[in-house]
Phi, psi and omega in degrees: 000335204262320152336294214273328187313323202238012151279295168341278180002290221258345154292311209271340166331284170313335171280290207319317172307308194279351159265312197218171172309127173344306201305289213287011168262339183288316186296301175331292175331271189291003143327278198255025163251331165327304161341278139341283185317309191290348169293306165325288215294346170300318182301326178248003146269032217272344140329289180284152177294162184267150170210168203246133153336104138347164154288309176322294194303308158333324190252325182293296164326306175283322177293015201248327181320307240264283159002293205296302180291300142358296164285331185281317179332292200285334166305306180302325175317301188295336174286334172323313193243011169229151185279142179311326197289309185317319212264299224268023157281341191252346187281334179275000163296004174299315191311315214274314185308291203304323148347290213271329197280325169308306167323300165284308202257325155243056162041035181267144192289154155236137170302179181282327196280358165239012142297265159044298184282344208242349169297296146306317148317312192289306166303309190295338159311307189262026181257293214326294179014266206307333175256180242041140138230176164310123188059047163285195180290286174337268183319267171035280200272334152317309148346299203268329192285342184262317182288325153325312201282306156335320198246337190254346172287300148007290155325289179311249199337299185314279189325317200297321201273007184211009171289352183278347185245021174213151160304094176299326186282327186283290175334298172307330183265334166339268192302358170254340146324291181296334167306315191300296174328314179281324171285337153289347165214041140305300201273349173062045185172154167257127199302161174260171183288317185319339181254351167270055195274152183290347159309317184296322206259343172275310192293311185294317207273346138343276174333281169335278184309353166229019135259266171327306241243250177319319157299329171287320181306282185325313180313318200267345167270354158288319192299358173286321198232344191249169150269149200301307174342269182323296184286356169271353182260353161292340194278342174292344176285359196292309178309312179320300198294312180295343144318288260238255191342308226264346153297329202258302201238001163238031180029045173256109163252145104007153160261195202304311230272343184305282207282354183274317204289326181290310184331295219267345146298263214325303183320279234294332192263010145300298199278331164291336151243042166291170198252154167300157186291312159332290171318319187277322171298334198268294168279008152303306193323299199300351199271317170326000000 
């Protein structure tokens, strides 16, 4: 479900972009995914005694603002100039990110097998290519659609290393609050009514709701019931289906060399998560 959620995603996005300026679909977004979140999380805590944000969830919270708003830019940037099936194909390069982010910064191993994948990847890159040059539209949007990928990997790395120690649901609606905040005073201004046409505000909080809102709801809770493995190789399936959207409502395809060259980025971040072989002998021996 969290597959198909954030294939969705990425149509009424493409629309959203295409009724008004990036900033004000960006705002609309962590608007009404803030929103949304605080509501959750008021439903489920209505149970719990209230307690006031840590320093940690507060500091966590604003590094996570400054991430959030950042990847939503640049994801609205990159989508301006790429096909949904493209961004969210360039968008499963998180795996690869979060590896390599993993590495420098908590000393986590990588297996042999995702140089290998990262090789593969690199050729499915340069099948993409061949109608592209360097500063085109096309590159543009790979630019932004890979810092995206970048900021939302971030994310990832951040929660993972201090989530046994915060209110996830409370963090979550935090930081998109505090997004919201960062973004006034990014733009030094308040949006006007003249920018809120209704296409932009159906279309962005659509988007909210089946990516930050449901998608996210949906991740965690596979990630709950899945090994991390297993639900990033369900996630690979996400670009199909947004194929598949991006055909039923936006008569939108890729050309030949986009979908041969995407196939074969997925295969090559696929094969990196596969478990090393060592690893798989080693725990059959224990089970033994």
């Amino acid at each position: 479900m969290a597959s198909i959620l954030a294939a969705l995603f990425v149509i009424p996005w493409k629309l959203a972009t295409n009724a008004g300026e990036t900033s004000t679909v960006v705002f609309v977004l962590l608007l009404s995914a803030a929103t949304a979140n605080s509501l959750i999380w008021l439903a489920t805590s209505r149970s719990k005694p209230f307690t006031k944000p840590t320093k940690l969830e507060l500091g966590l919270s604003s590094g996570l603002a400054v991430l959030t708003l950042l990847g939503n830019l640049a994801s609205a940037k990159a989508i301006v100039y790429l096909t949904p099936a493209a961004l969210n194909t360039f968008f499963r390069a998180e795996v690869i990110i979060i590896s390599i982010l993993a590495m420098l910064f908590l000393k986590e191993a990588i297996e042999r097998r995702f140089y290998l994948g990262l090789v593969v990847v690199g050729f499915g890159f340069y099948i993409m290519t061949p109608n592209h040059s360097f500063g085109d539209d096309w590159s543009v949007g790979v630019g932004f659609a890979l810092i995206a990928a970048t900021m939302f990997s971030g994310m990832v790395l951040l929660a993972r290393k201090y989530v046994r120690r915060i209110d996830t649901v409370l963090v979550n609606a935090l930081r998109l609050w505090i997004s919201v905040i960062f973004w006034f005073l990014a733009n030094w201004r308040i949006p006007g009514a003249s920018e809120f046409n209704t296409s932009l505000v159906i279309f962005a909080t659509t988007a909210a709701i089946a990516g930050p809102v449901l998608g996210r709801i949906c991740f965690m809770f596979s990630s709950a019931h899945l090994e991390a493995r297993k639900s990033a190789l369900i996630a690979m399936t996400s670009p199909v289906f947004a194929l598949g959207f991006s055909f039923i409502f936006l008569d939108d395809l890729p050309d030949n060399f986009e979908m041969l060259g995407g196939a074969i980025m997925l295969l090559g971040i696929s094969f990196t998560l596969l478990p090393d072989s060592k690893s798989t002998k080693l725990k059959t021996k224990l089970k033994d």
